[in-house]
TORBA-393046 format. One record per residue: residue number from 1; x, y, z of N, C-alpha, C in turn. Coordinates in Angstrom, 3 decimals. Layout:
// residues N
<rec NUM,<X,Y,Z>,<X,Y,Z>,<X,Y,Z>>,
...
This chain:
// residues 111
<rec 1,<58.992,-16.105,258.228>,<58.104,-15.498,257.244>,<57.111,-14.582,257.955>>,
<rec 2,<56.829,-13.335,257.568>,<55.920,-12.329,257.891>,<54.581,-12.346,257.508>>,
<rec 3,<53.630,-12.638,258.824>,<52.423,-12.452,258.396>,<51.828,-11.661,258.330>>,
<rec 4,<50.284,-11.020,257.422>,<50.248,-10.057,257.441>,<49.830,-9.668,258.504>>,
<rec 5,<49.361,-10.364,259.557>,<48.563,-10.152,260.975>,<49.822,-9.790,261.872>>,
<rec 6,<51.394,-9.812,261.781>,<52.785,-9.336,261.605>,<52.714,-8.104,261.294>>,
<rec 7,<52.594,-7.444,260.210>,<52.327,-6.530,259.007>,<52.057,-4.985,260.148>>,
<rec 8,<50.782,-5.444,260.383>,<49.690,-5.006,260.780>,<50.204,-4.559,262.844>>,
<rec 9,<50.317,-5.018,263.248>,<51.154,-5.503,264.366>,<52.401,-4.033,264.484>>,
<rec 10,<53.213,-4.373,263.453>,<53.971,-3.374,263.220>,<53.772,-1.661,262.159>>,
<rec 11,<52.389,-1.850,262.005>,<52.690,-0.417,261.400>,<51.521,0.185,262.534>>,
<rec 12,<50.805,-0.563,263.395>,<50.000,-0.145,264.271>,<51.396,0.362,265.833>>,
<rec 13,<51.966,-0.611,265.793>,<53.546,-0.060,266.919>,<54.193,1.275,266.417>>,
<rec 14,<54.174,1.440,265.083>,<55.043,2.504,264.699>,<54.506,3.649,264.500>>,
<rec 15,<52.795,3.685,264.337>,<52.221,4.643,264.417>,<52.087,5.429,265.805>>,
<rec 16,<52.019,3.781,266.574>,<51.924,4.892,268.133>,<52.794,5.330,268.425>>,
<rec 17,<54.228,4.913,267.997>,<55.457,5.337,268.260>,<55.643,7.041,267.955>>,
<rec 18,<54.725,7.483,266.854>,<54.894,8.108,266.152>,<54.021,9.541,266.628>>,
<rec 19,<52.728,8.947,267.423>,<51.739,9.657,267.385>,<52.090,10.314,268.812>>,
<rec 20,<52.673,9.529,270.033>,<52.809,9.696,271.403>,<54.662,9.868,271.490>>,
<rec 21,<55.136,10.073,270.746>,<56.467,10.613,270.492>,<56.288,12.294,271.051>>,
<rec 22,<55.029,13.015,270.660>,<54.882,14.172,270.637>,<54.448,14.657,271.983>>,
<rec 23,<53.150,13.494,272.707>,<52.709,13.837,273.853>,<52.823,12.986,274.870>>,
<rec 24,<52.921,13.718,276.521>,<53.664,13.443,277.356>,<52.821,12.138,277.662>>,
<rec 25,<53.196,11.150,278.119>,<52.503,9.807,278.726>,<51.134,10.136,279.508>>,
<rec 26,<50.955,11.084,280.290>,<49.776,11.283,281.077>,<48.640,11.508,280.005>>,
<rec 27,<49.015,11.740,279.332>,<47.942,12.554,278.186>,<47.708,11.710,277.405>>,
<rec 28,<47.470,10.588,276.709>,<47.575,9.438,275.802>,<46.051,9.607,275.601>>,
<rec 29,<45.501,9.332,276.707>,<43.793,8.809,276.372>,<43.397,10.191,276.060>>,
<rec 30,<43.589,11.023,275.704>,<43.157,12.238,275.232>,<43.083,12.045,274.111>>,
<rec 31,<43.627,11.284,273.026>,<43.540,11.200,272.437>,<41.962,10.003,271.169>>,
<rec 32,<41.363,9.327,272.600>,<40.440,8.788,272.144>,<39.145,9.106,273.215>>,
<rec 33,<38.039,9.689,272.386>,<36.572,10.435,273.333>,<35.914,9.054,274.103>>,
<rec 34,<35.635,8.977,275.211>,<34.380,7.707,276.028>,<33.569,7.495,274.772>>,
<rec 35,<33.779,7.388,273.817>,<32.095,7.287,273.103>,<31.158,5.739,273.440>>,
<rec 36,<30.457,5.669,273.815>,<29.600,4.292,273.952>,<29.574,3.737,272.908>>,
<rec 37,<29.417,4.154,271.360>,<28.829,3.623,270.090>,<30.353,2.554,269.937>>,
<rec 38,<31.572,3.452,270.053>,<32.441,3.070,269.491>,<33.058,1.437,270.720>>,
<rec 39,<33.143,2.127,271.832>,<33.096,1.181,272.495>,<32.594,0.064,272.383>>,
<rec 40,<31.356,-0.136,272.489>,<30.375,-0.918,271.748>,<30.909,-1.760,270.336>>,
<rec 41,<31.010,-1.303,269.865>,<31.700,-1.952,268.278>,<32.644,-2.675,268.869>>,
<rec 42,<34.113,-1.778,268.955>,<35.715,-2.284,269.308>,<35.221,-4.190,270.482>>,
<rec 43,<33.807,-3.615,271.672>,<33.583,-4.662,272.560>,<33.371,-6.290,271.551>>,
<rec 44,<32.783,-5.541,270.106>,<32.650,-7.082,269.787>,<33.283,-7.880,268.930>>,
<rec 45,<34.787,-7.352,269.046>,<35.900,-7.748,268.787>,<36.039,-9.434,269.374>>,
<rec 46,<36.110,-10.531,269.066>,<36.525,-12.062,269.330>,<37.794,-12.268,269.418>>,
<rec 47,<37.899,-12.629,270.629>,<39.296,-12.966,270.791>,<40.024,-13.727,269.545>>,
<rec 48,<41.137,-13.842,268.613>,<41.410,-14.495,267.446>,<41.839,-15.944,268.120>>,
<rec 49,<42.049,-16.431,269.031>,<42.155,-18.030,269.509>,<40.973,-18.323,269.881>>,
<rec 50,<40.809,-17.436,271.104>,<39.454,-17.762,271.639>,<37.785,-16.970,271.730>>,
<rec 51,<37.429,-17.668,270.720>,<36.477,-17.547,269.916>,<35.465,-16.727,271.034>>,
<rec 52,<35.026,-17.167,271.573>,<33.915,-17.557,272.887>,<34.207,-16.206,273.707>>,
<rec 53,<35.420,-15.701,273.631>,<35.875,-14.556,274.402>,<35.606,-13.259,274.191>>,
<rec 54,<35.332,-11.871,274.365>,<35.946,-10.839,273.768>,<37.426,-10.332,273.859>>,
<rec 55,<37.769,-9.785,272.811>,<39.334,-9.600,272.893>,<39.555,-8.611,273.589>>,
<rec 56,<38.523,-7.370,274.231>,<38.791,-6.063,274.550>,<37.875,-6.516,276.203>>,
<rec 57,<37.928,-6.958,276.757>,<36.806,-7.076,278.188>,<36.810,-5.904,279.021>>,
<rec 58,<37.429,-5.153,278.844>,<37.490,-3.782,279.217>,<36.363,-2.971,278.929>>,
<rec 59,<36.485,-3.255,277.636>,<34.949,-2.073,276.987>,<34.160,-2.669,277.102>>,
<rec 60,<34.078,-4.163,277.912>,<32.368,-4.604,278.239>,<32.184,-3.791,279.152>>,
<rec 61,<33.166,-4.031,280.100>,<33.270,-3.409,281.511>,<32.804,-2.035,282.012>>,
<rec 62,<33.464,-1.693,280.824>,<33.046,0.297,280.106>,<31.642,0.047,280.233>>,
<rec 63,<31.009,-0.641,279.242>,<29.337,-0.372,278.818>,<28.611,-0.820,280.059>>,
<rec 64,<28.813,-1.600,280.454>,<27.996,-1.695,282.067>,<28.364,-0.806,282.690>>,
<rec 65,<29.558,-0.124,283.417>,<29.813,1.003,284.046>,<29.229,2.328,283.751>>,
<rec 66,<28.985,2.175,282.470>,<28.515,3.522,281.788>,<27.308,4.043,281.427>>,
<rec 67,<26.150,2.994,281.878>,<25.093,3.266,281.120>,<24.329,4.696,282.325>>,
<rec 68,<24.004,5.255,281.446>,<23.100,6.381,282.414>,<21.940,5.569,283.386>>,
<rec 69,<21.439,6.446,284.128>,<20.720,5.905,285.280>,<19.298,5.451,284.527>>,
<rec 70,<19.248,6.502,283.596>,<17.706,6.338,282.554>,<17.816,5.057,281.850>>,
<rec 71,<18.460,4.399,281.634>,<18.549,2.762,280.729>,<19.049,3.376,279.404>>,
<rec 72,<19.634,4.456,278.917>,<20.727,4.542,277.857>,<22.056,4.492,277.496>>,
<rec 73,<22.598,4.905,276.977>,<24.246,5.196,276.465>,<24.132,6.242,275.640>>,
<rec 74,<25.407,7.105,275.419>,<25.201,8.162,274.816>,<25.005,9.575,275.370>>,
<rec 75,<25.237,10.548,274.788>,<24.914,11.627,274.853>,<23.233,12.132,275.485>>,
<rec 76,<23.415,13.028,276.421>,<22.280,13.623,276.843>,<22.319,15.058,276.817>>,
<rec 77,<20.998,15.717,277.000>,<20.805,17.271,277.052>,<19.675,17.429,278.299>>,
<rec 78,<20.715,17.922,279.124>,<19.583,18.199,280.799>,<18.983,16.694,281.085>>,
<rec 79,<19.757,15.664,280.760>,<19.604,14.181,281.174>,<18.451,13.698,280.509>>,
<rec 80,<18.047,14.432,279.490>,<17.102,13.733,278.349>,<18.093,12.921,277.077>>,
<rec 81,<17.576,11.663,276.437>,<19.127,11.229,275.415>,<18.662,12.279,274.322>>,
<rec 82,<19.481,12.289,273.437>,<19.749,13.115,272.354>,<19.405,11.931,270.963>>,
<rec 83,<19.454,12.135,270.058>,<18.366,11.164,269.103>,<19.545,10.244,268.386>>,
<rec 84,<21.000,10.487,269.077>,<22.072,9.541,268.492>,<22.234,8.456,269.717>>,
<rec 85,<21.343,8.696,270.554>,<21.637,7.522,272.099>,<20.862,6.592,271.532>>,
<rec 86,<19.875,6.656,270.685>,<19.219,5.402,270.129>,<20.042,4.261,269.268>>,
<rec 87,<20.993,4.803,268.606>,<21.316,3.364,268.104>,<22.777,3.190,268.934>>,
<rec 88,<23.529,4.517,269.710>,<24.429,4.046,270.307>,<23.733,2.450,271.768>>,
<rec 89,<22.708,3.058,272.173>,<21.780,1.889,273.085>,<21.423,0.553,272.864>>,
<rec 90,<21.428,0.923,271.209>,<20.729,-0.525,270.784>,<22.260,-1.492,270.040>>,
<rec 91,<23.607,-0.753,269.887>,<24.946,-1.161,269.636>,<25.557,-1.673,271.112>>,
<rec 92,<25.101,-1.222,272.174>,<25.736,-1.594,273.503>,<24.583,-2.627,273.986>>,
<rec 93,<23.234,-2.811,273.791>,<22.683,-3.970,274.285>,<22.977,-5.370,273.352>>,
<rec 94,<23.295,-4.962,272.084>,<23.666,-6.038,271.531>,<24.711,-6.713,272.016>>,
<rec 95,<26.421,-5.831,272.095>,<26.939,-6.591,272.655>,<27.278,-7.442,273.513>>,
<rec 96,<26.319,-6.480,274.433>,<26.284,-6.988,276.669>,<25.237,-8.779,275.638>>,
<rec 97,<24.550,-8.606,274.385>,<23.533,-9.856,274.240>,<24.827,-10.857,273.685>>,
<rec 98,<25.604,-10.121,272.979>,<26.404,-10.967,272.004>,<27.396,-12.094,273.388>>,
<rec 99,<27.938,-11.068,274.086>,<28.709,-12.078,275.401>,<27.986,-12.151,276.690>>,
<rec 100,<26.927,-12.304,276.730>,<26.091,-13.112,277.553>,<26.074,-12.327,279.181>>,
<rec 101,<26.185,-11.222,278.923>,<26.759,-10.170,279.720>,<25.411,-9.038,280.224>>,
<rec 102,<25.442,-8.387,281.464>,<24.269,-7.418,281.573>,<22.813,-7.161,281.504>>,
<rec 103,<22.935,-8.630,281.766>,<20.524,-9.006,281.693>,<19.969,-7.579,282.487>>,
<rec 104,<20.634,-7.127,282.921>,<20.063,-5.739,283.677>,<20.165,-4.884,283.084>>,
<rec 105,<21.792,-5.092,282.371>,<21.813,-3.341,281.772>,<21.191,-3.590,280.248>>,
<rec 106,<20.637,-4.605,280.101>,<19.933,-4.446,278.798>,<18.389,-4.624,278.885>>,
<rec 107,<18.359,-5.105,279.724>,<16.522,-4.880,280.269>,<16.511,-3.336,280.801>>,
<rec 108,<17.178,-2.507,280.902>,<17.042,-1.164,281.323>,<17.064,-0.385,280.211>>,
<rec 109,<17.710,-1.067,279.578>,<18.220,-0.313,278.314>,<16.452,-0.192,277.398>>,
<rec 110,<16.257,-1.192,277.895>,<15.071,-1.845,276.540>,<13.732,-0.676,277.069>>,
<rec 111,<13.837,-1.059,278.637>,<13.086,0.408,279.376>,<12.864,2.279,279.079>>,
């Protein structure tokens, strides 16, 4: 019997099938921008067994790797943030809060 978490599984396979049919393998991540905000979100994804986990640990990995030297995320102009680094900052300290992750990069952040 097909679940819909099955369903889902397969029209997400057939889309990529569909989408990277066209472009050459090197080129794939071209298709999705670094954004911090989004990162941020996708990071506070729960593993579906394990609760306690994130399902993506990559994009934690991302948001600590990524934060500017100034204590933000996001977009800058001549290394000043731009007025959308504010809630992308305050979406990436939550998560580094949500998995117990980055007492630095969120005390910098808060800076």
């Amino acid at each position: 019997m097909e679940t819909s978490l099955d369903s889902i599984h397969l029209l997400v396979n057939k889309l990529k099938e569909e989408i990277f049919s066209r472009v050459k393998s090197e080129h794939h991540q071209s298709f999705v921008s670094p954004s911090a905000y989004d990162t941020a979100w996708v990071a506070m994804i729960p593993h579906p067994v394990e609760h306690n986990t994130p399902l993506f640990k990559g994009c934690l990995e991302w948001l600590v790797d990524n934060q500017h030297e100034e204590g933000f995320w996001g977009e800058s102009i001549v290394g000043l943030p731009t007025i959308d680094a504010i809630p992308t900052t305050i979406a990436c300290m939550a998560v580094l809060q949500k998995w117990g992750l980055g007492a630095k990069n969120i005390e910098k952040g808060i800076r």
